[in-house]
C-alpha positions as CSV (number, residue, x, y, z in Angstrom):
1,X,117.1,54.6,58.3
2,X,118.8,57.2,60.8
3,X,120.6,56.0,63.5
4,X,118.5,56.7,66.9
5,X,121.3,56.9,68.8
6,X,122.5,59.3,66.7
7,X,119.3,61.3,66.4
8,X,119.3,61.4,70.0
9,X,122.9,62.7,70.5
10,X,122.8,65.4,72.6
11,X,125.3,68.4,72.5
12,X,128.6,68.4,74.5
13,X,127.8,64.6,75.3
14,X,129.5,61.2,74.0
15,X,127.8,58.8,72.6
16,X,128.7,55.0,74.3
17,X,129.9,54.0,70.9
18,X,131.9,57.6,70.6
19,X,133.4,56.8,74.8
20,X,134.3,53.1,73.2
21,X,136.2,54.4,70.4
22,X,138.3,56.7,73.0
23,X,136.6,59.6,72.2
24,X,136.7,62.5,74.8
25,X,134.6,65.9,75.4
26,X,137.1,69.0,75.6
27,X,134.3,71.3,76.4
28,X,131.6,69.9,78.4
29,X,128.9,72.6,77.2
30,X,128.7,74.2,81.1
31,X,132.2,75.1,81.6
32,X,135.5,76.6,80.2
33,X,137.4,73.1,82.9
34,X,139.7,71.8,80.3
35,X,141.3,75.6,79.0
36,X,143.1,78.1,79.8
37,X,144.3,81.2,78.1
38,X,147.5,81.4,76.1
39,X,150.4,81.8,78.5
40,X,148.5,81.8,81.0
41,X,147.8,79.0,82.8
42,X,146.6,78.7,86.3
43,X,144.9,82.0,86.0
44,X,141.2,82.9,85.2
45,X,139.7,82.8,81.3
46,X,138.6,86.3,80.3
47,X,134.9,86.7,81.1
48,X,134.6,87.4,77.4
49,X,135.0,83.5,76.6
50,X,131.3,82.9,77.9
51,X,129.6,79.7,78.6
52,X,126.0,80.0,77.1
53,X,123.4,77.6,75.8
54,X,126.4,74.6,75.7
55,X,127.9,77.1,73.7
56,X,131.7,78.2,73.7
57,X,131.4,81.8,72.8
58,X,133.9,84.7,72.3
59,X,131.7,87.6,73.1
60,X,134.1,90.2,72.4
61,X,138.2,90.8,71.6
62,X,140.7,91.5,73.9
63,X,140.5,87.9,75.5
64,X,143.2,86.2,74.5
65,X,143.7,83.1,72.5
66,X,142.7,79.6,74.5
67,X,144.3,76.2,74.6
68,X,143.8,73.1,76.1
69,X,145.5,72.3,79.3
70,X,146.4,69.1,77.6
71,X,148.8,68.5,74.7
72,X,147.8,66.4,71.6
73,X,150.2,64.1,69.1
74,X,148.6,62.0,66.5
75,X,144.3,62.3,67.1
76,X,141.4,63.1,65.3
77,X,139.5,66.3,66.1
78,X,135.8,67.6,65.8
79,X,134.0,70.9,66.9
80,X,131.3,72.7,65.4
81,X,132.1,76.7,64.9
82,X,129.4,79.4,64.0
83,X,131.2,82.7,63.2
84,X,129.3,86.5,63.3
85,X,129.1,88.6,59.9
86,X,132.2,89.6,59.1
87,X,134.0,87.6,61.6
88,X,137.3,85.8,62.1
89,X,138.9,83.4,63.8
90,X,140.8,79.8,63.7
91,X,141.4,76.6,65.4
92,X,145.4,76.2,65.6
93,X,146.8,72.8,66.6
94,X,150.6,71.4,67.9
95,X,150.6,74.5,69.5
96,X,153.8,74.8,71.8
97,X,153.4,77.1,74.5
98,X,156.5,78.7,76.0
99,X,156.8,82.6,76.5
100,X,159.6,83.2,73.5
101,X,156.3,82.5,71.3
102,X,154.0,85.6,71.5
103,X,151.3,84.0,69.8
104,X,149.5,80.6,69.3
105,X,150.2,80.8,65.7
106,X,153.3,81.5,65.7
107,X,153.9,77.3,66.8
108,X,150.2,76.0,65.6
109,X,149.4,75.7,62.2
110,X,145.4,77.1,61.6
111,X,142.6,75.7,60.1
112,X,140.7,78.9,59.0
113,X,137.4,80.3,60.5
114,X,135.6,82.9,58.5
115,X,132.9,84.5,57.1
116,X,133.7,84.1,53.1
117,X,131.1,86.6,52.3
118,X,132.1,89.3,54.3
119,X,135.5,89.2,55.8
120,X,138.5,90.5,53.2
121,X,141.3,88.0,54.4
122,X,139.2,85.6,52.0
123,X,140.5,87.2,49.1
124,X,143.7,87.4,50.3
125,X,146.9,85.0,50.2
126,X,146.8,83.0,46.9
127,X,144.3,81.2,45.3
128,X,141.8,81.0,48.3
129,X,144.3,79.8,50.8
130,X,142.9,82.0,53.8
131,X,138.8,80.9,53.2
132,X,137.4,79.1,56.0
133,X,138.6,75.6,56.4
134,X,142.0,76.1,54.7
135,X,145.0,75.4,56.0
136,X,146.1,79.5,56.4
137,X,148.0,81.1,54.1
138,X,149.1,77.7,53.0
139,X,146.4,75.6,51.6
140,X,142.9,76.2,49.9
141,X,140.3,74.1,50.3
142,X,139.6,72.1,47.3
143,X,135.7,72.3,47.2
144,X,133.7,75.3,49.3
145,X,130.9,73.9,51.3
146,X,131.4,76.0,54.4
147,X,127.8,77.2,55.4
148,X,127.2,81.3,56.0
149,X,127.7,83.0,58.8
150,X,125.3,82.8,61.7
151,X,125.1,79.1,60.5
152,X,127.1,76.3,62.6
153,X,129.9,74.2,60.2
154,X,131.1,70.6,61.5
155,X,135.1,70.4,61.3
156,X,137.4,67.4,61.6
157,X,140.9,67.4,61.6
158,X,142.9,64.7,61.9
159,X,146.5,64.3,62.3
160,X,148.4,60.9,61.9
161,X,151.7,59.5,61.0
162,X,153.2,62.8,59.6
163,X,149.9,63.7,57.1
164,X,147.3,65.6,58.2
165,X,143.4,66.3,57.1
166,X,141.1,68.8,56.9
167,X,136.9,67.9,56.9
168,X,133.7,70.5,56.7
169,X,130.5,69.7,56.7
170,X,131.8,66.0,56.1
171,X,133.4,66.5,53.5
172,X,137.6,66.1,53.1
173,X,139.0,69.5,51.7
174,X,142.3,70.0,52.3
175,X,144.9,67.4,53.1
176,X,149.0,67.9,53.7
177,X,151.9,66.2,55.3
178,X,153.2,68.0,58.5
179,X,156.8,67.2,57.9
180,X,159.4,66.7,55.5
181,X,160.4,68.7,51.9
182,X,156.9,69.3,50.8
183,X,155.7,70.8,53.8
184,X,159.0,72.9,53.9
185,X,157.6,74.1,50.6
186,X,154.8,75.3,51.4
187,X,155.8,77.0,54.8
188,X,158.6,78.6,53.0
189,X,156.1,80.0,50.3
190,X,153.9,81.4,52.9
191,X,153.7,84.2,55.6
192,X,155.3,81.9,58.0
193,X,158.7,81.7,56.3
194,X,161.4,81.9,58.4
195,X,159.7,81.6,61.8
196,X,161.3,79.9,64.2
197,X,158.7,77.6,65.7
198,X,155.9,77.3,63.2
199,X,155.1,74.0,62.5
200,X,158.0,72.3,64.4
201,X,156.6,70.8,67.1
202,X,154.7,67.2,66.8
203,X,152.6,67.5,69.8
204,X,151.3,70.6,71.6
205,X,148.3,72.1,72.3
206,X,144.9,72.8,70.5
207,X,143.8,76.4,70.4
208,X,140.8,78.4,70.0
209,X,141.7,82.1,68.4
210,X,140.3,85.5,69.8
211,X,141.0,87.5,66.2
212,X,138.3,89.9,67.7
213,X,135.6,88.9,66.2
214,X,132.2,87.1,68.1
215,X,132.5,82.9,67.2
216,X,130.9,80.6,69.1
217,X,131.9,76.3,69.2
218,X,130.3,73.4,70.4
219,X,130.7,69.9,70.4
220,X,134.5,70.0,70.9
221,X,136.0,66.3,71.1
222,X,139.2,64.5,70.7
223,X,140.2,60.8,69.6
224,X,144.0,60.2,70.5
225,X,145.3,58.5,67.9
């Protein structure tokens, strides 16, 4: 028998069992309070991040990247993402934001956000390592059950103790420790070999990618772990 509670849930709100666990909202559905763009902070988020429906939504490109206004160690993460035909986009974490890094990613490693289908990155990298919920250019996922664009997919990520994992739609895909010699491996096999920051850093902030492309999230919370 479903949960009522559960049934109930509305978006962009915490469930008294979810607030009890120390679960907070990072987007509270009416708002971008919480986020500010990359490098930026203090000043206003690009119009093009709009608030509709208790949606997140990147209506257009040319916004910039956003990151929380708080930083994140050890936690367990969850957002829903919808992405447009042909889109593109990614959720970065650890993100360390300091003006000798141009670019989220250049600090944050990505959990992938695309349409499969449509967009060619999929078939790029090796072996499936740039489909939607891998970690980028590093990891596949090891079963596809990402739904199609236009269609919202339930991520999880969580980081803890030096290993991190990678949920969609419930179900673990990808899963990796975040330091040490086999993480070295796979940074030094990937696109990201050799950059200074990437990966280094084991707190920072969680970021939301403008790749250009319309994607929309909801349901953005965190667990400190």
């Amino acid at each position: 028998m479903e949960n009522p509670e559960k049934s109930a849930q509305k978006d962009n709100e915490l469930t008294a069992a979810e607030k009890k666990a120390g679960w907070k909202l990072l987007f509270d559905g009416k708002t971008t309070k919480g986020w500010h763009t990359y490098l930026k902070k203090g000043e206003e988020i690009s119009p093009k991040w709009k608030v509709e429906n208790g949606t997140l939504m990147l209506t257009d490109g040319g916004a910039g990247d956003i990151v929380t206004d708080e930083e994140f160690g050890d936690f367990e993460l969850e957002m829903e993402w919808k992405i447009a035909e042909g889109g593109n986009s990614g959720i970065m974490y650890h993100v360390h934001e300091d003006p000798k890094f141009k670019a989220t990613y250049a600090t944050g490693p990505e959990v992938q956000v695309l349409d499969d289908a449509r967009h060619p990155d999929a078939k790029q990298g090796k072996n499936g390592n740039r489909v939607a919920g891998s970690l980028y250019d590093m990891l596949p996922p090891t079963t596809n059950v990402t739904k199609p664009a236009g269609q919202f997919n339930k991520v999880r990520i969580v980081i803890k103790d030096g290993k991190a994992e990678h949920y969609m739609n419930s179900t673990k895909v990808v899963e990796y420790p975040t330091t040490g010699p086999e993480w070295e491996k796979m940074v030094n096999d990937s696109k990201f070999k050799g950059w200074e920051g990437f990966g280094k850093y084991s707190k920072g902030h969680i970021a939301l990618q403008d790749h250009g492309n319309v994607v929309t999230f909801k349901n953005i919370k965190i667990r400190p772990l």
